[in-house]
C-alpha positions as CSV (number, residue, x, y, z in Angstrom):
1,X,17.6,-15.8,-8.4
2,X,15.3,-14.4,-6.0
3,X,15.2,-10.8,-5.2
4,X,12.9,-9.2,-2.7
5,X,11.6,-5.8,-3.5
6,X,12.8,-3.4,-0.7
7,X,8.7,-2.2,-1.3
8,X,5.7,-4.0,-2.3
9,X,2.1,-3.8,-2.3
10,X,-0.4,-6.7,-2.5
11,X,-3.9,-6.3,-2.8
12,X,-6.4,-8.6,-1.4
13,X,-9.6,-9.6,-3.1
14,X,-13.4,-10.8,-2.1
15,X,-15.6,-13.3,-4.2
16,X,-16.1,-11.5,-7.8
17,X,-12.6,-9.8,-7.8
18,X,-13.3,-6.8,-5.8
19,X,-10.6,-5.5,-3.8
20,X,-10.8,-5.4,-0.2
21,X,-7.7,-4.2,1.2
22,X,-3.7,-3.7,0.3
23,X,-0.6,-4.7,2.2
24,X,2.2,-2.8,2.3
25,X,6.0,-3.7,2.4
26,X,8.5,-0.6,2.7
27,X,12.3,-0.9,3.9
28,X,12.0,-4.9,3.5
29,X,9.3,-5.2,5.9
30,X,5.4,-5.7,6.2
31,X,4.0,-2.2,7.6
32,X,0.6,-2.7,7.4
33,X,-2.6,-3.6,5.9
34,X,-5.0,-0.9,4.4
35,X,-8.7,-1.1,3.6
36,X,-9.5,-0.3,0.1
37,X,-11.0,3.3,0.7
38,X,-10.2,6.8,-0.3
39,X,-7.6,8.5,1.9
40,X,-6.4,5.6,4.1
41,X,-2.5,5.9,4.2
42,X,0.1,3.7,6.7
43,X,3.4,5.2,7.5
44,X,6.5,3.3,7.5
45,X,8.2,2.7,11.1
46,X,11.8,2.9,9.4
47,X,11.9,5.5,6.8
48,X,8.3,7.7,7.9
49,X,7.2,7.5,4.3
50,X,3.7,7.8,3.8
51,X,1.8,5.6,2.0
52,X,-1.5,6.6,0.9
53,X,-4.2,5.6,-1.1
54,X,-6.1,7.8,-3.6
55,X,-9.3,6.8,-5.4
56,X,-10.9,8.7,-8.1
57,X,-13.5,8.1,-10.6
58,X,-13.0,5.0,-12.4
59,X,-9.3,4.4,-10.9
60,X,-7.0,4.7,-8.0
61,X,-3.5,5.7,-7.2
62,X,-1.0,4.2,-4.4
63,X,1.4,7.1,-3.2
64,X,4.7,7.1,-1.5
65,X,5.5,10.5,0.0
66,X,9.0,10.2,1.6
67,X,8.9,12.9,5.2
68,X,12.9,13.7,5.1
């Protein structure tokens, strides 16, 4: 059985496991790619939710804010 996620995120790494960037799937479809950096954020074409990620001290969040 193979089901595809209606969103996804992938994140890319360098040599020693450091991320590097994160792709974004939203509404079945690849959005964008986002460099690993506070406050970078890709909208969606279909839906105009807003993707954003957050970094903090010693971790990082991946948002969805849906702009209804």
């Amino acid at each position: 059985m193979n089901l595809k996620p209606d969103q996804d995120y992938r994140f890319n790494f360098a040599e020693g496991n450091r991320i590097i960037s994160m792709e974004i799937k939203c509404c079945g479809q690849h959005i964008g790619e986002l460099r690993f950096r506070d406050g970078e954020s890709c909208t969606c074409p279909v839906c105009r939710s807003k993707h954003q990620l957050r970094m903090d001290y010693n971790h990082f969040h991946v948002s969805k804010v849906n702009n209804s």
